[in-house]
N, CA, C and O atoms as CSV, one atom per row, in Angstrom:
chain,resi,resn,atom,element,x,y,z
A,1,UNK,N,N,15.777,10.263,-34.403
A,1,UNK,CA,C,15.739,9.522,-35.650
A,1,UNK,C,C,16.504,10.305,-36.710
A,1,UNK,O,O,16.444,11.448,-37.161
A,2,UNK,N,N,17.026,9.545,-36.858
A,2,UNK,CA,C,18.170,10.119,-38.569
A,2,UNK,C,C,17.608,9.362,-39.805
A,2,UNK,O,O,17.386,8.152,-39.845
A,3,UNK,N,N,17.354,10.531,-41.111
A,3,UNK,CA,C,17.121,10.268,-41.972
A,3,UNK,C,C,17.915,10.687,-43.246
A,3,UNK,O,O,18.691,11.631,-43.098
A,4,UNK,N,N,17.848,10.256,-44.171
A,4,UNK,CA,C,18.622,11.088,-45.359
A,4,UNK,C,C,18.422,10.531,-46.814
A,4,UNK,O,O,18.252,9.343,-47.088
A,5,UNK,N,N,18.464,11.443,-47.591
A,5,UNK,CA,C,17.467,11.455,-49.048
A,5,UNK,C,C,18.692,11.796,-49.848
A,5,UNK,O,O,19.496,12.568,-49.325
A,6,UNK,N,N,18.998,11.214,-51.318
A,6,UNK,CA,C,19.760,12.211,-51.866
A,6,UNK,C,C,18.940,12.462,-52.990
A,6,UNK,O,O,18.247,11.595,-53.523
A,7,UNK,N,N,19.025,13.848,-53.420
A,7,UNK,CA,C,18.410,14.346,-54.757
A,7,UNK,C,C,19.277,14.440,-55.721
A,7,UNK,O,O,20.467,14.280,-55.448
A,8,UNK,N,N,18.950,14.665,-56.791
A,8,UNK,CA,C,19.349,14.354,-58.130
A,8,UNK,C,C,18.843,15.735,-59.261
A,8,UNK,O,O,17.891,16.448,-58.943
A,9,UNK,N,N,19.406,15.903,-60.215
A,9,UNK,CA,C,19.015,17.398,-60.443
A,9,UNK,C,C,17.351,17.702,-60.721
A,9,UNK,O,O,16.658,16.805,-61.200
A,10,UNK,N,N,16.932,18.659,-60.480
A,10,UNK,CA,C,15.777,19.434,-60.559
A,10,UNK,C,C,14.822,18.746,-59.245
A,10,UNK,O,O,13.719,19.274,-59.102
A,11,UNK,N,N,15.131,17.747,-58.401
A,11,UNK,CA,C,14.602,17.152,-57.555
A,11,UNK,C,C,13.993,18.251,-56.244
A,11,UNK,O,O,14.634,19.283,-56.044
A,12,UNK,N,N,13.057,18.033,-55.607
A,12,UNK,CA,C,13.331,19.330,-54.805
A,12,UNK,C,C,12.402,18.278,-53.106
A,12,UNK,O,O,11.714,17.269,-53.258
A,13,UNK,N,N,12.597,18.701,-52.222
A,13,UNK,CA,C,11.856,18.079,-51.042
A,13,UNK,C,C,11.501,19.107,-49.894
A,13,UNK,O,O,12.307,20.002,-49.641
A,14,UNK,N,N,10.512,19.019,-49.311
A,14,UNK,CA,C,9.907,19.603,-48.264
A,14,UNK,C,C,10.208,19.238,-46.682
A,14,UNK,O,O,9.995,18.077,-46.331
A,15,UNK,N,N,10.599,20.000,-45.911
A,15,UNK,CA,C,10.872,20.208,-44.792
A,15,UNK,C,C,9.851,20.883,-43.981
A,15,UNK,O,O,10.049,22.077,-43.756
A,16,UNK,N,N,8.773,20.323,-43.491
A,16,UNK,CA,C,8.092,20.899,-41.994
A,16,UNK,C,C,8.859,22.075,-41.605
A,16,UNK,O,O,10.045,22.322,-41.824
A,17,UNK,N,N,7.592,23.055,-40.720
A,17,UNK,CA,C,7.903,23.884,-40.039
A,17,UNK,C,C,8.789,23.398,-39.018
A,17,UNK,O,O,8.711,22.235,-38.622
A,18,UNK,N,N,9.735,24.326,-38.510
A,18,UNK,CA,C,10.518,23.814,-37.186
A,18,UNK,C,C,11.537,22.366,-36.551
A,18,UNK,O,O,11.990,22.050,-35.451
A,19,UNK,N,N,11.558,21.733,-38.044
A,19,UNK,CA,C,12.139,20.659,-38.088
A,19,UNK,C,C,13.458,21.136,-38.066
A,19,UNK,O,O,13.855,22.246,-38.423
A,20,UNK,N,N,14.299,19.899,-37.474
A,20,UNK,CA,C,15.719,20.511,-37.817
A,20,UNK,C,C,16.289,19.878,-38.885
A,20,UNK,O,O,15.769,18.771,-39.029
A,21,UNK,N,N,17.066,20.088,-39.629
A,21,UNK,CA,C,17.485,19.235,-40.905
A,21,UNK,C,C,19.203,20.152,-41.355
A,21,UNK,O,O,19.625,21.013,-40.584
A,22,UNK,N,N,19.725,19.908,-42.221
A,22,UNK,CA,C,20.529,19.924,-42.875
A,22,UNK,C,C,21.063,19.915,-44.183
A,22,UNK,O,O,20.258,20.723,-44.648
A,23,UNK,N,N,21.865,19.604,-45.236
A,23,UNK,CA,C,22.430,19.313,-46.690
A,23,UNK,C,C,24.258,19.464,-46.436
A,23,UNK,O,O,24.987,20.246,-45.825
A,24,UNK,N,N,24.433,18.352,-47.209
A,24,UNK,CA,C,25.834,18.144,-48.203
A,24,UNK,C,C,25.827,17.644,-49.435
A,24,UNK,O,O,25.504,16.517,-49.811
A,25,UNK,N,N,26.259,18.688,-50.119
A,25,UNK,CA,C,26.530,18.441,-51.408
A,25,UNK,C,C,27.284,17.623,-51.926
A,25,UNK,O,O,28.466,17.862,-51.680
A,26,UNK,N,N,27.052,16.489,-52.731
A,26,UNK,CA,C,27.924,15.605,-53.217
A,26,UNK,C,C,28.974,16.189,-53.967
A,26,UNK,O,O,30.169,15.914,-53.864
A,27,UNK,N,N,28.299,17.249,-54.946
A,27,UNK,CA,C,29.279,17.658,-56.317
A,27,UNK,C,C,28.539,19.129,-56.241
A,27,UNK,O,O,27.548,19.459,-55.589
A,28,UNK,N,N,29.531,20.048,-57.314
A,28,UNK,CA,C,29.591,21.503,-57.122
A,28,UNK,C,C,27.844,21.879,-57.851
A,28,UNK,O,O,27.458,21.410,-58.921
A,29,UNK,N,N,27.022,22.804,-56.960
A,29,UNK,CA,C,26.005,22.727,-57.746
A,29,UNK,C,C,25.081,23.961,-57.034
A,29,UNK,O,O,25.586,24.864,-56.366
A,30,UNK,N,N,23.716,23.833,-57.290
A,30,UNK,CA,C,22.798,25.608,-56.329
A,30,UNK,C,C,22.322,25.041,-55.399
A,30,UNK,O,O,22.126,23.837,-55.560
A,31,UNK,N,N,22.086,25.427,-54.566
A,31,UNK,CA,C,20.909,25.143,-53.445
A,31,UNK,C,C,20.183,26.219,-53.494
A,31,UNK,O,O,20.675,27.332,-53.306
A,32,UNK,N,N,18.864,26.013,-53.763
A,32,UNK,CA,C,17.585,27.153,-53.426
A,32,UNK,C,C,17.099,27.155,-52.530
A,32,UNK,O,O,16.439,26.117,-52.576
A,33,UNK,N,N,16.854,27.749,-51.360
A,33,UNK,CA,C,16.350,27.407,-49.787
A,33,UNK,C,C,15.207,28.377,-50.441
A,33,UNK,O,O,15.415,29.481,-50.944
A,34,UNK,N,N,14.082,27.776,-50.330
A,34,UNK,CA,C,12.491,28.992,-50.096
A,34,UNK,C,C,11.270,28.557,-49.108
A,34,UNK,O,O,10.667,27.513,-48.861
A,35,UNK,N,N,11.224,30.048,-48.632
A,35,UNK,CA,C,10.447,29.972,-47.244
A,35,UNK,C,C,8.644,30.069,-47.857
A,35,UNK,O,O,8.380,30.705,-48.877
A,36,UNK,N,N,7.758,29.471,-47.191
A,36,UNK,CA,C,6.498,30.353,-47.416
A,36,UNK,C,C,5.697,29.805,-46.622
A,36,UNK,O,O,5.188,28.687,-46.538
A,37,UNK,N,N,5.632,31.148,-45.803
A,37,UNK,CA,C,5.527,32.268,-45.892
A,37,UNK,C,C,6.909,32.926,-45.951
A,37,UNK,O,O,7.726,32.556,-45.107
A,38,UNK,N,N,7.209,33.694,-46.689
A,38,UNK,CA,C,8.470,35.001,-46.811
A,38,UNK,C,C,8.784,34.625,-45.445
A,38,UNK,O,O,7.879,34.355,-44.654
A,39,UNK,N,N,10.549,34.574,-44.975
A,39,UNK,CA,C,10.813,34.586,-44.026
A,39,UNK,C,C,11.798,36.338,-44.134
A,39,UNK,O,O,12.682,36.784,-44.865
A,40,UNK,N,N,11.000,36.858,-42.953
A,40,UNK,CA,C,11.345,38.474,-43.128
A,40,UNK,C,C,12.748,38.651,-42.495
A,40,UNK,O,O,13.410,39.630,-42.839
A,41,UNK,N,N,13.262,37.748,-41.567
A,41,UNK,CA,C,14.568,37.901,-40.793
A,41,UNK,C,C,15.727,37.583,-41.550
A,41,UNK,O,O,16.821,37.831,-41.042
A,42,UNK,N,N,15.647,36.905,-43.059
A,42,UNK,CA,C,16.390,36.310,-43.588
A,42,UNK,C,C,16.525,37.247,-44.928
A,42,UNK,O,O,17.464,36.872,-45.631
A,43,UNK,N,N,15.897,38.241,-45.387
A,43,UNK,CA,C,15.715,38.930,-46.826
A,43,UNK,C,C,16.928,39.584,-46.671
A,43,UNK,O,O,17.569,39.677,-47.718
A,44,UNK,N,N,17.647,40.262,-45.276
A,44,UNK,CA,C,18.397,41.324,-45.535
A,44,UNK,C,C,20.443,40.705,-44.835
A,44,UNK,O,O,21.278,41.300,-44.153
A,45,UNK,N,N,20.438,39.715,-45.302
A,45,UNK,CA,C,21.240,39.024,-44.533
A,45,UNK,C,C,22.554,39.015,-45.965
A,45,UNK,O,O,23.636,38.449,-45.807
């Protein structure tokens, strides 16, 4: 199943553990990826 959402500024959405998912950016802008629990494999990258 394929799904897809677009957000809009300050919008933010949740992704399940272990899901697979993705993003494309329409226009130039941040992406904040945050884990929680702390993902420890990813701090020193």
């Amino acid at each position: 199943m394929s799904a897809s959402t677009c957000l809009r500024r300050a919008d933010s959405i949740y992704v399940p553990s272990n899901v697979r998912h993705s993003t494309k950016a329409l226009e130039a802008g941040t992406l904040i990826d945050v884990f929680t629990p702390v993902r420890e494999d990813l701090l020193h990258r």
